[in-house]
ZADO-1210 file (C-alpha; in nm, 4 decimals, padded with zeros to 6 digits):
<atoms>
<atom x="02.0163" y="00.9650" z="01.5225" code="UNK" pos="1"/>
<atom x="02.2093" y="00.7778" z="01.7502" code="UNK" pos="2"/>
<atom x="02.1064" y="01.0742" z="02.0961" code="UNK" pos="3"/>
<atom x="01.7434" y="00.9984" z="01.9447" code="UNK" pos="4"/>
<atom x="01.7651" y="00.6098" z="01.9868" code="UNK" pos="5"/>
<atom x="01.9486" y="00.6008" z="02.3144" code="UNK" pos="6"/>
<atom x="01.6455" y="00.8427" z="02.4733" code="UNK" pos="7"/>
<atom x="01.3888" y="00.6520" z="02.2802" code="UNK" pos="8"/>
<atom x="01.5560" y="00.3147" z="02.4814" code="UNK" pos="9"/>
<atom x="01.5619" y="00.5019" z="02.7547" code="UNK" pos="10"/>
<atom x="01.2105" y="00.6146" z="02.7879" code="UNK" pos="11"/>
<atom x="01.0967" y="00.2739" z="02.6270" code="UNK" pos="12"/>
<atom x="01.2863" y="00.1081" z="02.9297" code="UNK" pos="13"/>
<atom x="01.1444" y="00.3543" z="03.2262" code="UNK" pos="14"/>
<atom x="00.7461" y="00.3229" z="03.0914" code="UNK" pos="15"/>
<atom x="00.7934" y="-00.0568" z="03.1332" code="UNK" pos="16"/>
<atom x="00.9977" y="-00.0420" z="03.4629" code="UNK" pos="17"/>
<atom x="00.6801" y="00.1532" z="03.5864" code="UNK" pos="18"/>
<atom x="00.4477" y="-00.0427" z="03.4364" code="UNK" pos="19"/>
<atom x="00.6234" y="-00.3362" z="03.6426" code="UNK" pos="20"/>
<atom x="00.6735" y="-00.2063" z="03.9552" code="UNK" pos="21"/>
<atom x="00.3336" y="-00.0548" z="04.0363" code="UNK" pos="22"/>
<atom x="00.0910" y="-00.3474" z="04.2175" code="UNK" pos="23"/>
<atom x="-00.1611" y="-00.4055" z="03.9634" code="UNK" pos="24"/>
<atom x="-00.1068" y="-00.7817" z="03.8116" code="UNK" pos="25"/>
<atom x="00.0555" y="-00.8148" z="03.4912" code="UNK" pos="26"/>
<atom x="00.1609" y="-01.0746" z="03.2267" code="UNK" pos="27"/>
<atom x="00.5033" y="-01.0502" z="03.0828" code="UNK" pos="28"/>
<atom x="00.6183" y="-01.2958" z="02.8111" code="UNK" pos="29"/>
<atom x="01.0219" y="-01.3085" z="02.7373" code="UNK" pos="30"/>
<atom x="01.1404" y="-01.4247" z="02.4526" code="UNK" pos="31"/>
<atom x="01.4553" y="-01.6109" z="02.3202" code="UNK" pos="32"/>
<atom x="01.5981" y="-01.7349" z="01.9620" code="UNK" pos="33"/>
<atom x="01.9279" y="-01.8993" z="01.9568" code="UNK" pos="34"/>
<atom x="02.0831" y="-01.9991" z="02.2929" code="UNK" pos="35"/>
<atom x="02.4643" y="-02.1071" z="02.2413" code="UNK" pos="36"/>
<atom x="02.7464" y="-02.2045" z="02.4124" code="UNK" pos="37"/>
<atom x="03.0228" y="-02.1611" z="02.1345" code="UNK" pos="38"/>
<atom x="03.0165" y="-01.8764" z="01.8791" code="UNK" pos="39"/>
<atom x="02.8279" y="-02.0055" z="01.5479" code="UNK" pos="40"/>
<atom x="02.8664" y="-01.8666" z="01.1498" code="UNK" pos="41"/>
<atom x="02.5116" y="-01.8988" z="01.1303" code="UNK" pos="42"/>
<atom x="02.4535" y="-01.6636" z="01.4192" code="UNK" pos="43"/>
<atom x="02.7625" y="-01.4097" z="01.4712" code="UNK" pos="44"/>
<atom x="02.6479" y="-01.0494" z="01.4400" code="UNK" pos="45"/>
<atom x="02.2760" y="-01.1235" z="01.4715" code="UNK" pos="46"/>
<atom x="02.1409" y="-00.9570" z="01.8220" code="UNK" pos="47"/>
<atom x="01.9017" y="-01.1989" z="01.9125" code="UNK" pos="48"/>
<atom x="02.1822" y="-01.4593" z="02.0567" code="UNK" pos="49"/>
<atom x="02.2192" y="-01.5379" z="02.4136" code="UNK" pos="50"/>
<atom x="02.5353" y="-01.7300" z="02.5601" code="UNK" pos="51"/>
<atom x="02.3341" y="-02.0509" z="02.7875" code="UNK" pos="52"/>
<atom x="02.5804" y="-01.9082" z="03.1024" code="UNK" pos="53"/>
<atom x="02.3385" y="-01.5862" z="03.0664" code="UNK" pos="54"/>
<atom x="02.0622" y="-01.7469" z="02.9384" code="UNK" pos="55"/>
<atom x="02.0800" y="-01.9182" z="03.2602" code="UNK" pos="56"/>
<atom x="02.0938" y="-01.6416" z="03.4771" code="UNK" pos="57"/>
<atom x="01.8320" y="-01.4832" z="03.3290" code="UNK" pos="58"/>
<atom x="01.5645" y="-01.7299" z="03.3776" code="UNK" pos="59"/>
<atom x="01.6714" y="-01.7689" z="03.7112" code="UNK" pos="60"/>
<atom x="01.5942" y="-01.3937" z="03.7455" code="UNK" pos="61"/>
<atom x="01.2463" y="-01.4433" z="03.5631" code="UNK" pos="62"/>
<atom x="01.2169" y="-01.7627" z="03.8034" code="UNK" pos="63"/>
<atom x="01.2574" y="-01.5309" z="04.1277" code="UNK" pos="64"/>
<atom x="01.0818" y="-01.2435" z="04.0498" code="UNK" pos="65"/>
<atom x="00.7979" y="-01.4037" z="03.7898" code="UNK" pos="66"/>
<atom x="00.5425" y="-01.7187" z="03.8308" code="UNK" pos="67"/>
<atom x="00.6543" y="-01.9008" z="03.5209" code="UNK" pos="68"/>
<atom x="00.3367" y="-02.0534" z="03.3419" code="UNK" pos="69"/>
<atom x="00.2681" y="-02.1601" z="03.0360" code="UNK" pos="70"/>
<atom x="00.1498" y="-01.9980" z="02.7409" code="UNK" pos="71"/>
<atom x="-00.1708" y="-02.1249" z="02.7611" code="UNK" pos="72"/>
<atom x="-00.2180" y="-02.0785" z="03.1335" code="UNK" pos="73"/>
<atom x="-00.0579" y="-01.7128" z="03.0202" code="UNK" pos="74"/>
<atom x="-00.3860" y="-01.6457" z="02.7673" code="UNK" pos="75"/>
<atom x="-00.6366" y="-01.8058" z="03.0081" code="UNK" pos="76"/>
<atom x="-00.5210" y="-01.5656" z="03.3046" code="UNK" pos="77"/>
<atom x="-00.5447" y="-01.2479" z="03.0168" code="UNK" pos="78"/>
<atom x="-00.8984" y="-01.3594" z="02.9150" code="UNK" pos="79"/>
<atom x="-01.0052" y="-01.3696" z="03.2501" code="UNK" pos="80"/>
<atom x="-00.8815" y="-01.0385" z="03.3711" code="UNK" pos="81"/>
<atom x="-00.6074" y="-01.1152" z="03.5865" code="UNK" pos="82"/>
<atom x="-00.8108" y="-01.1668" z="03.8692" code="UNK" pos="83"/>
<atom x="-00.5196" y="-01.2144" z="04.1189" code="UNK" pos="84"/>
<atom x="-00.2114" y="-00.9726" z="04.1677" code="UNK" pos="85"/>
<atom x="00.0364" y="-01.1980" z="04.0603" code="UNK" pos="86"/>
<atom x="00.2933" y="-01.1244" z="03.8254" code="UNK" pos="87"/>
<atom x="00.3387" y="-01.4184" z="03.5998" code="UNK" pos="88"/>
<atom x="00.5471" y="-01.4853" z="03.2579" code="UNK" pos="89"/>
<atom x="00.5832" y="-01.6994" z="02.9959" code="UNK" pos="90"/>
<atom x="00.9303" y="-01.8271" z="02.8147" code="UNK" pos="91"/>
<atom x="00.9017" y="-01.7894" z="02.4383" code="UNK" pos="92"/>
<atom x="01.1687" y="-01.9503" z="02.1171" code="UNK" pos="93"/>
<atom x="01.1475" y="-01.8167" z="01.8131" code="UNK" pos="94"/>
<atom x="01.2607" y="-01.9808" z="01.4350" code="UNK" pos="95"/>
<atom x="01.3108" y="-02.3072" z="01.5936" code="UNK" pos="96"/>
<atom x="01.6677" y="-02.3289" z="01.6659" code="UNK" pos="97"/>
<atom x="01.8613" y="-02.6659" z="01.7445" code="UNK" pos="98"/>
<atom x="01.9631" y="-02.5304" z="02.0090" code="UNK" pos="99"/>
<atom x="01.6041" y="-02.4876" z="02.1594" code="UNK" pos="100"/>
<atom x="01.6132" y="-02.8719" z="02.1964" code="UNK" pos="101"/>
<atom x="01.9376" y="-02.9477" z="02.2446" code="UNK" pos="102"/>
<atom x="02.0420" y="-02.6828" z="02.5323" code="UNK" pos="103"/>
<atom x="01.8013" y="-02.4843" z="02.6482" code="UNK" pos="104"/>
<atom x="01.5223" y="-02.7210" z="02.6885" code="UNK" pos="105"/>
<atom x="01.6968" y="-02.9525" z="02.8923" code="UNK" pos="106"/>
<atom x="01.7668" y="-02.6575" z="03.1582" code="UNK" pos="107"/>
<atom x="01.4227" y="-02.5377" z="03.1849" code="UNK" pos="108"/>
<atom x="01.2940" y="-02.9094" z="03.2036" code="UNK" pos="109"/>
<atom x="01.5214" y="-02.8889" z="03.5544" code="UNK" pos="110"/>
<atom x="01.3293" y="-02.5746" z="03.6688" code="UNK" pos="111"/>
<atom x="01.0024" y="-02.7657" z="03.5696" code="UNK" pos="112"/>
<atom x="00.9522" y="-02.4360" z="03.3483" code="UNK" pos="113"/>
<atom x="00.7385" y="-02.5049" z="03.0392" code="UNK" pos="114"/>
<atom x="00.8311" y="-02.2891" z="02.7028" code="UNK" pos="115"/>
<atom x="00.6465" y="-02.2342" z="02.3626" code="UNK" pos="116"/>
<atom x="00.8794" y="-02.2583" z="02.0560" code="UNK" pos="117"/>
<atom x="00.7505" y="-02.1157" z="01.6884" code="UNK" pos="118"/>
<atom x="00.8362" y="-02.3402" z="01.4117" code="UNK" pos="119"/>
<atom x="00.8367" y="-02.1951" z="01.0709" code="UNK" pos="120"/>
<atom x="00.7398" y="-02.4407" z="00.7790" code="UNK" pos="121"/>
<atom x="00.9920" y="-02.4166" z="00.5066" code="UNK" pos="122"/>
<atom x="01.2723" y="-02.4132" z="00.7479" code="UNK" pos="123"/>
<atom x="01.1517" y="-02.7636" z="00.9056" code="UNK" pos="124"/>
<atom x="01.1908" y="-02.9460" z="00.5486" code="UNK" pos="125"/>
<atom x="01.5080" y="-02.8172" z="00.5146" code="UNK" pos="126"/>
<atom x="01.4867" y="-02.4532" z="00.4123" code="UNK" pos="127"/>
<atom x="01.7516" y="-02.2116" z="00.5969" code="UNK" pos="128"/>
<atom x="01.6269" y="-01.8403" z="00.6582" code="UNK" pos="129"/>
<atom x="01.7436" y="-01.5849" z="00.4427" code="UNK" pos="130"/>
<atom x="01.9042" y="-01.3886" z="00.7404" code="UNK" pos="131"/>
<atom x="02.0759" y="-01.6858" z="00.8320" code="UNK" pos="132"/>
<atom x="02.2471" y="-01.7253" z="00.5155" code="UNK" pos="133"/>
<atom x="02.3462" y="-01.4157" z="00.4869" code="UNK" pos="134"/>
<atom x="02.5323" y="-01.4575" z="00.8150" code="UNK" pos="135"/>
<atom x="02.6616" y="-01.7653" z="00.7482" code="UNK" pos="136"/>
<atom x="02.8467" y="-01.6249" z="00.4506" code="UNK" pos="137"/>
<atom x="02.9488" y="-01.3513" z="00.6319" code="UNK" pos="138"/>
<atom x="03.1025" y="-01.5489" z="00.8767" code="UNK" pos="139"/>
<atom x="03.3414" y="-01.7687" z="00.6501" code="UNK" pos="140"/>
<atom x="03.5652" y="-01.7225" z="00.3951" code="UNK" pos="141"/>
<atom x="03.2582" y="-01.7151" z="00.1490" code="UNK" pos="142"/>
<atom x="03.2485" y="-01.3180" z="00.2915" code="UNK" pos="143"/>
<atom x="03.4712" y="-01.1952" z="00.0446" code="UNK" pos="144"/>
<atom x="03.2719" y="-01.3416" z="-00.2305" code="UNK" pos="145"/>
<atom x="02.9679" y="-01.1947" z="-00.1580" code="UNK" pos="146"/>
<atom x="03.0631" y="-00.8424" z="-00.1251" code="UNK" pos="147"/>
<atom x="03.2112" y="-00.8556" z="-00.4239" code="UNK" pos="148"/>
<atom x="02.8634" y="-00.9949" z="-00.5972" code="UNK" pos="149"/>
<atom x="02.6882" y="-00.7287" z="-00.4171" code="UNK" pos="150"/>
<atom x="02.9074" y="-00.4267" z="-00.4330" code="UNK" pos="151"/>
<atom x="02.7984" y="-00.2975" z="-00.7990" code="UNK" pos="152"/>
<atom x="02.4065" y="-00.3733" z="-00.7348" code="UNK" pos="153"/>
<atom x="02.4589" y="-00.1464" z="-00.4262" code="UNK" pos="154"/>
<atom x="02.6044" y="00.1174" z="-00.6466" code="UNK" pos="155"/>
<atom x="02.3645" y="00.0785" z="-00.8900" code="UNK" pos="156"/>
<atom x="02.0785" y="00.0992" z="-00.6718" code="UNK" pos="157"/>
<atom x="02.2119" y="00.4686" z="-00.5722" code="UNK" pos="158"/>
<atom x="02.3943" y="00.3093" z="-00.2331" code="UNK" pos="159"/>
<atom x="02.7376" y="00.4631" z="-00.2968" code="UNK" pos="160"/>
<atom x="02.7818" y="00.5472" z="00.0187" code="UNK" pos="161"/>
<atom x="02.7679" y="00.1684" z="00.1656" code="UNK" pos="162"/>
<atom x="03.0555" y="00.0127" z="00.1517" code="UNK" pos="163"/>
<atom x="02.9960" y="-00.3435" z="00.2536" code="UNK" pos="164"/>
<atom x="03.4030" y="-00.4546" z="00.2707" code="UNK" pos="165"/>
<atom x="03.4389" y="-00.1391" z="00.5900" code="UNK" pos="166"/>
<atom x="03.0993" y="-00.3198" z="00.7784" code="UNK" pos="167"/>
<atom x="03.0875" y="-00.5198" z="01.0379" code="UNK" pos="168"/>
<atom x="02.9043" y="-00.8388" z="00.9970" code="UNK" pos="169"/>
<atom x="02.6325" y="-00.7002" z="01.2740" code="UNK" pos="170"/>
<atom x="02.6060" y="-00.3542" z="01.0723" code="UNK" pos="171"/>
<atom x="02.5472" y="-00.4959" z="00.7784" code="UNK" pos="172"/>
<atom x="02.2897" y="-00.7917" z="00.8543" code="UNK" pos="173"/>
<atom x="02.1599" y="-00.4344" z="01.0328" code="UNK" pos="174"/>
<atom x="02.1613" y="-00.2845" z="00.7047" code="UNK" pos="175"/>
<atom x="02.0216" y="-00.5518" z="00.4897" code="UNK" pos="176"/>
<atom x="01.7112" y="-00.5729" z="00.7344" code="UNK" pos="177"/>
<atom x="01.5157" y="-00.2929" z="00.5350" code="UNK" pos="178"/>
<atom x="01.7236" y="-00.2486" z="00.2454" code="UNK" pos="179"/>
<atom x="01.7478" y="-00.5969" z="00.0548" code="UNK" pos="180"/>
<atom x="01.5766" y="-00.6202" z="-00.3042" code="UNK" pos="181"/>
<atom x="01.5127" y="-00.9544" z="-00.5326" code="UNK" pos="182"/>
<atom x="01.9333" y="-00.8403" z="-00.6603" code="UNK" pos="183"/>
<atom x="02.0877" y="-00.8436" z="-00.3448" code="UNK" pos="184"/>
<atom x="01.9017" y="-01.1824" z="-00.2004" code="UNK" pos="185"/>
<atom x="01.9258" y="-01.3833" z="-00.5312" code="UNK" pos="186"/>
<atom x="02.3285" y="-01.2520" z="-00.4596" code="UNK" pos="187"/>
<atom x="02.3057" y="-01.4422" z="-00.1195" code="UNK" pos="188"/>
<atom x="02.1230" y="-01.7269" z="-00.2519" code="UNK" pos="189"/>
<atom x="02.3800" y="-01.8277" z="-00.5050" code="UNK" pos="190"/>
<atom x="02.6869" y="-01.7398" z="-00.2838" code="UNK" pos="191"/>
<atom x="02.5573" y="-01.9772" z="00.0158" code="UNK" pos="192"/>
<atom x="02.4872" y="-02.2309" z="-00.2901" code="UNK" pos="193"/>
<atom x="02.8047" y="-02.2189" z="-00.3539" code="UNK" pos="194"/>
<atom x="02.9767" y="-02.2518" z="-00.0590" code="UNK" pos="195"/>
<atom x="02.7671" y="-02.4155" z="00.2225" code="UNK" pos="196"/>
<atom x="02.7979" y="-02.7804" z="00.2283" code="UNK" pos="197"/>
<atom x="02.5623" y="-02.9347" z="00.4642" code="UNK" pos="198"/>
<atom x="02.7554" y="-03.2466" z="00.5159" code="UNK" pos="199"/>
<atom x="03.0485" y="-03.0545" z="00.6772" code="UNK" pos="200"/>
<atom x="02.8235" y="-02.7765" z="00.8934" code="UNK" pos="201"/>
<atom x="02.4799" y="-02.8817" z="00.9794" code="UNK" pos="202"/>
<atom x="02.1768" y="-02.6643" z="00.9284" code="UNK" pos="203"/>
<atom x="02.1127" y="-02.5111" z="01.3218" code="UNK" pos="204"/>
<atom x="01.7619" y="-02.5563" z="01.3051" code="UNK" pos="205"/>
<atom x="01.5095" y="-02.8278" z="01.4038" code="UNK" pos="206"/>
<atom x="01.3954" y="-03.0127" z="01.1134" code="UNK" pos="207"/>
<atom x="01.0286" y="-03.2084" z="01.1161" code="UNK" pos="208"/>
<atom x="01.1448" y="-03.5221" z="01.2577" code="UNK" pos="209"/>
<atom x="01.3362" y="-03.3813" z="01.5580" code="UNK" pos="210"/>
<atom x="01.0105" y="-03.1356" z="01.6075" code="UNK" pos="211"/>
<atom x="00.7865" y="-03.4279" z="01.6053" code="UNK" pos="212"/>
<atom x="00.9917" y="-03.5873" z="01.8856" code="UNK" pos="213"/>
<atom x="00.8900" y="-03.3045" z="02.1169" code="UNK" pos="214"/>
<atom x="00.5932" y="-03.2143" z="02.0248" code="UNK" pos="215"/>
<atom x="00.4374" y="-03.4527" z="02.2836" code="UNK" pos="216"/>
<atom x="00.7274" y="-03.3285" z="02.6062" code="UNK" pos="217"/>
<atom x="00.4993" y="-03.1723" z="02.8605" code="UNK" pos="218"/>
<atom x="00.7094" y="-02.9102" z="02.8966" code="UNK" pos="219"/>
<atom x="00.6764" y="-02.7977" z="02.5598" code="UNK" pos="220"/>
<atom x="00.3999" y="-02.5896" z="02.3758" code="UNK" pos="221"/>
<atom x="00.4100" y="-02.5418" z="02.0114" code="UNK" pos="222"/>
<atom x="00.3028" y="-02.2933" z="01.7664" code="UNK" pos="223"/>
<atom x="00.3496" y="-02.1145" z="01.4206" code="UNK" pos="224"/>
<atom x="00.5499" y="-01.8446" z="01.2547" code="UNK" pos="225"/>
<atom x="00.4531" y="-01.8508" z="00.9273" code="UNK" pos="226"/>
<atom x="00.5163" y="-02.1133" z="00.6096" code="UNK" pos="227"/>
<atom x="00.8453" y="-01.8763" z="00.4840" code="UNK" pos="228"/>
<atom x="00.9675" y="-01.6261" z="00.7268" code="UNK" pos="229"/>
<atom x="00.8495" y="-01.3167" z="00.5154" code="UNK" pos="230"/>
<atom x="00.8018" y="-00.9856" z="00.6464" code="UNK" pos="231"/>
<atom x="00.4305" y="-00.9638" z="00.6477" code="UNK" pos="232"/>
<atom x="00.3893" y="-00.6063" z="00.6642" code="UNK" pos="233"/>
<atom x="00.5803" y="-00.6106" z="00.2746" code="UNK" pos="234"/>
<atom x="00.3168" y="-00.8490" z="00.1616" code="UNK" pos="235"/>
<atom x="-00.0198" y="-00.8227" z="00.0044" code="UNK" pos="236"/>
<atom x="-00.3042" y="-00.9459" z="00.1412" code="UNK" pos="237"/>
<atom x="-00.3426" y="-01.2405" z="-00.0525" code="UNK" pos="238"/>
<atom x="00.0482" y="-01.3594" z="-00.0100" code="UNK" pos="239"/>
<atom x="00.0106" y="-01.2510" z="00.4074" code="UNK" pos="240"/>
<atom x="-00.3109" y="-01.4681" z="00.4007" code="UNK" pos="241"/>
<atom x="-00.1658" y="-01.7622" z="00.2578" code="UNK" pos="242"/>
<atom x="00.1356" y="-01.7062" z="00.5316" code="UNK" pos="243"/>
<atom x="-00.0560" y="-01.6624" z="00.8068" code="UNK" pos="244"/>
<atom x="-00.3773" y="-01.8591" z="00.7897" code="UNK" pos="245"/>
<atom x="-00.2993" y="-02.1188" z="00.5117" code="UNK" pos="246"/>
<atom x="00.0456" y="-02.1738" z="00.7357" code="UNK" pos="247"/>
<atom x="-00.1026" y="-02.2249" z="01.0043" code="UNK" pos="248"/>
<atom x="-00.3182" y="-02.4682" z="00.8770" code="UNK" pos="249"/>
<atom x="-00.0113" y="-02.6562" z="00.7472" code="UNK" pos="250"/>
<atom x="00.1391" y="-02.6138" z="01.0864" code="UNK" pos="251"/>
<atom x="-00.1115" y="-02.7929" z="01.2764" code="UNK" pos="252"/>
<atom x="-00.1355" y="-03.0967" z="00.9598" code="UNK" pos="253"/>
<atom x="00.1954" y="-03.1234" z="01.0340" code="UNK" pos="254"/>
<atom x="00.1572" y="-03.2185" z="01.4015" code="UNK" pos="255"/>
<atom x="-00.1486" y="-03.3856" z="01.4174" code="UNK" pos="256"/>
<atom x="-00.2699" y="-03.1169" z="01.6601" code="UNK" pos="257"/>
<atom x="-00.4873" y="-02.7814" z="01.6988" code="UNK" pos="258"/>
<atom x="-00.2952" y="-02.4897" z="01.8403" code="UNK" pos="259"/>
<atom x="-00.4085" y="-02.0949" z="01.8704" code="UNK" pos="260"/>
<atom x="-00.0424" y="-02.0151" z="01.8597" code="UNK" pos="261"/>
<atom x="00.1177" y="-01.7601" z="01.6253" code="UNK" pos="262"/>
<atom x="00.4095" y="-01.5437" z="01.6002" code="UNK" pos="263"/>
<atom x="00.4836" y="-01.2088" z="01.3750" code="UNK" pos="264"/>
<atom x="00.7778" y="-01.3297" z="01.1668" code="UNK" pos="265"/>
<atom x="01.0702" y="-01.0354" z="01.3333" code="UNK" pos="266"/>
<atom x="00.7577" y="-00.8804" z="01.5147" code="UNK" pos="267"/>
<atom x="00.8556" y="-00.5490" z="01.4983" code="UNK" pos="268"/>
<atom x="00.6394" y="-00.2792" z="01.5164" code="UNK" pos="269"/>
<atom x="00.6821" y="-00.2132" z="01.1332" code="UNK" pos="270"/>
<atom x="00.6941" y="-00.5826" z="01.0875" code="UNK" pos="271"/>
<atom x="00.2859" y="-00.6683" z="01.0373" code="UNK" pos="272"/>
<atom x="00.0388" y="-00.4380" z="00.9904" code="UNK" pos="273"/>
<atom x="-00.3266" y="-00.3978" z="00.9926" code="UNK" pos="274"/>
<atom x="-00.4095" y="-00.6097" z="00.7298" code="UNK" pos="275"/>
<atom x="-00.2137" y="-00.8696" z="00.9217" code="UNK" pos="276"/>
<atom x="-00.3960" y="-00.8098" z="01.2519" code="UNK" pos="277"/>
<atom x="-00.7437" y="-00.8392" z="01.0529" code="UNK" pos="278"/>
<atom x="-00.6371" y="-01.1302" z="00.9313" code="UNK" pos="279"/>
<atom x="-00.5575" y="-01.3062" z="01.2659" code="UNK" pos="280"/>
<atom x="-00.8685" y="-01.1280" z="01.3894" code="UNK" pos="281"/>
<atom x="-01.1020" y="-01.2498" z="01.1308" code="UNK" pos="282"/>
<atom x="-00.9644" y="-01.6412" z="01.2285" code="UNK" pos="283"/>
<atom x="-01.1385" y="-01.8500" z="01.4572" code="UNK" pos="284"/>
<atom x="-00.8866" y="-01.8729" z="01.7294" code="UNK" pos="285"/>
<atom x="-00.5523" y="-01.7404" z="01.6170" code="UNK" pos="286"/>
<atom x="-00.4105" y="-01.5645" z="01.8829" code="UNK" pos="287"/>
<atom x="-00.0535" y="-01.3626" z="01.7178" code="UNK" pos="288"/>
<atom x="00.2469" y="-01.2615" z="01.9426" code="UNK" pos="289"/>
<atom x="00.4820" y="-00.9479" z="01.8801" code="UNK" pos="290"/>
<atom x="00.8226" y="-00.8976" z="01.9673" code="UNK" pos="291"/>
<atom x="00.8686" y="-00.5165" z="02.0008" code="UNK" pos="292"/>
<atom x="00.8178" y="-00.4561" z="02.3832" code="UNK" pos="293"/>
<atom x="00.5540" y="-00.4267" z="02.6572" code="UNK" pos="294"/>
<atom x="00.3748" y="-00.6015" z="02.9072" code="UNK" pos="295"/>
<atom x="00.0196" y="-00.7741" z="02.9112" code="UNK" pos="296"/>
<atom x="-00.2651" y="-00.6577" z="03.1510" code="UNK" pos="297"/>
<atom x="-00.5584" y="-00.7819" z="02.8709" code="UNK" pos="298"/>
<atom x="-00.5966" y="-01.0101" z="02.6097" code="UNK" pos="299"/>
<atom x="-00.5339" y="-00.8751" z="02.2605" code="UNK" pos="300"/>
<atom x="-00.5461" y="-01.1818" z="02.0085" code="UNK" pos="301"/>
<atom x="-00.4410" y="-00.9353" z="01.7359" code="UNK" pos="302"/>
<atom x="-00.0751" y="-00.8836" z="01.9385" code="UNK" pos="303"/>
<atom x="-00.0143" y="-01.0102" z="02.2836" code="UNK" pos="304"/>
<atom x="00.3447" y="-00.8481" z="02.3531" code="UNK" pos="305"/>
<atom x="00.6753" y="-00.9647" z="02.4055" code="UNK" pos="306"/>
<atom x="01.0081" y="-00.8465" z="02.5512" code="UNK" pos="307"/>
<atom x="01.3060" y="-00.9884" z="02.3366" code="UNK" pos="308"/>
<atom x="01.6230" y="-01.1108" z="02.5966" code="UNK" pos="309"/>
<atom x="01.9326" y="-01.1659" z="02.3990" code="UNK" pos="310"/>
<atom x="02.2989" y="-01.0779" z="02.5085" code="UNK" pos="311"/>
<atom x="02.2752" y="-00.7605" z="02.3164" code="UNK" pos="312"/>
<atom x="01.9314" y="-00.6709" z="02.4770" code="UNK" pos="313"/>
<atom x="01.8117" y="-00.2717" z="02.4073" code="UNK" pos="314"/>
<atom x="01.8684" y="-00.0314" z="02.7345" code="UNK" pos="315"/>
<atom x="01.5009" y="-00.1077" z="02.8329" code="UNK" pos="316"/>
<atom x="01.5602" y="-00.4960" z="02.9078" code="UNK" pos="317"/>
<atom x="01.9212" y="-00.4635" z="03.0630" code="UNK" pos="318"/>
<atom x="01.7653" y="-00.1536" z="03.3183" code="UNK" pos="319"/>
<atom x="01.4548" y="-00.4416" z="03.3584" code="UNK" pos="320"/>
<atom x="01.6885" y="-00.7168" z="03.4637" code="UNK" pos="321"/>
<atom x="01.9432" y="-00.4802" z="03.6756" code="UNK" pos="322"/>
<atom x="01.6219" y="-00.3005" z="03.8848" code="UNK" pos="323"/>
<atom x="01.4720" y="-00.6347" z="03.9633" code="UNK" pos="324"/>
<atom x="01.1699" y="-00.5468" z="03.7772" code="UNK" pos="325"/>
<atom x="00.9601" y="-00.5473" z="04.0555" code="UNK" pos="326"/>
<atom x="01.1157" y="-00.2984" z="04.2900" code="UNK" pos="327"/>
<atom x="01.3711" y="-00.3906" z="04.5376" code="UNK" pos="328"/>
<atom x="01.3951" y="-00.6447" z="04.7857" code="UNK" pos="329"/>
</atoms>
């Protein structure tokens, strides 16, 4: 399995290094979550992290190679064909992070570089992702706790074999990605009830009133990511509806603005599916971002791609950054 992934990262890397480096124009969007500069219980073990020291260098690699745009100027340029043979990008946020506002936003307002952050509804009134939680309680002395709670559901479930108390808090927010139930989540739910007080360790996400305050930065560009954070693809159509469309709605209420912004909650390729694509396609203006990979050279308002940058970024992205991704100089 492992062989298998390391040549399907290797392959995934080369098709978009050549998809780069050839001369027609392209649009690349990269895209960011949580950008720290000390280690976090709400974060450790999750791959999407980036330390701001790289964080930094990496836009300043976009920056070189890349004419940074905004989103919108991004989806303009895709509906008109790319006329020119510029390569341009875009910088994306998702889950709306604290430290969207607070550290990275402040370094790309330097640059004059304006970003697009997703904001998911439940999580600005208060609401902390499920993921999150689970890490959080991983990551403090709660961890003990929770295995123990989740141990015999594991065994009963037929999961002998997993033994949560010999994983590492990265294998095993891995591992819960597709293999939670109601059991295991109501486990997590109670445990971080327990044990998270919020007037010790603030929540590390924006919440409505510090969103409002940027909403109007010029530099910033707003859009949605769903009311709850669910993995569309394991919803019906009625509940991925009421995500997606009613959501958005909500979203733009919210703000007191309209916006054709949307984002695939984990975006994976397994993530939405075509119900979820109808769904965006049957809206007026919706236009839905992924976050599995690939490059732009059209507009598809079903799934305009994205390349995920982290600190732990697949082979594909680290061969991207260290070949210059458009050839050598």
């Amino acid at each position: 399995m492992l062989k298998f992934k390391l040549k399907y990262m290797i392959k995934t890397g080369m098709n978009v290094l050549k998809s780069l480096t050839c001369e027609r124009p392209v649009a690349v969007i990269f895209l960011f979550h949580a950008i720290e500069k000390a280690s976090s219980s709400w974060t450790g073990g999750h791959r999407y992290i980036t330390p701001y020291e790289t964080f930094k260098k990496q836009i300043e690699f976009i920056h070189k190679h890349f004419t940074i745009v905004s989103t919108t100027e991004l989806i303009k340029s895709l509906k008109n064909g790319l006329q020119n043979k510029e390569k341009i990008a875009s910088i994306h946020f998702d889950d709306g992070f604290l430290s969207y506002k607070e550290i990275a936003l402040p370094y790309l307002k330097q640059l004059k570089i304006v970003s697009t952050v997703f904001l998911i509804h439940d999580v600005l009134l208060g609401e902390i992702p499920k993921r999150n939680k689970l890490a959080y309680c991983m990551n403090t002395e709660a961890r003990s706790l929770l295995i123990n709670r989740m141990q015999p559901f594991i065994h009963e479930l037929g999961g002998r074999h997993v033994n949560l108390s010999k994983m590492s808090t990265a294998q095993f927010l891995a591992w819960s990605k597709n293999n939670f139930n109601c059991k295991l989540e109501k486990c997590v739910e109670e445990v971080f009830k327990d044990t998270w007080n919020p007037e010790i360790e603030k929540s590390p996400f924006l919440d409505l009133q510090s969103a409002l305050k940027i909403k109007d930065d010029p530099y910033v560009e707003i859009g949605s990511h769903t009311l709850t954070h669910s993995m569309l693809s394991r919803l019906s159509e009625e509940q991925q509806r009421k995500e997606i469309i009613d959501g958005h709605k909500i979203f733009e209420n919210c703000f007191g603005i309209e916006s054709d912004f949307f984002a695939y909650p984990y975006g994976g390729i397994t993530h939405f599916n075509e119900i979820s694509c109808r769904i965006v396609q049957e809206s007026e203006s919706i236009i839905a971002f992924s976050a599995y990979g690939g490059v732009n050279r059209k507009c598809n308002r079903t799934d305009v791609k994205r390349i995920t940058l982290s600190d732990q970024s697949p082979f594909g992205v680290k061969a991207l950054l260290a070949n210059n991704i458009v050839g050598h100089e």
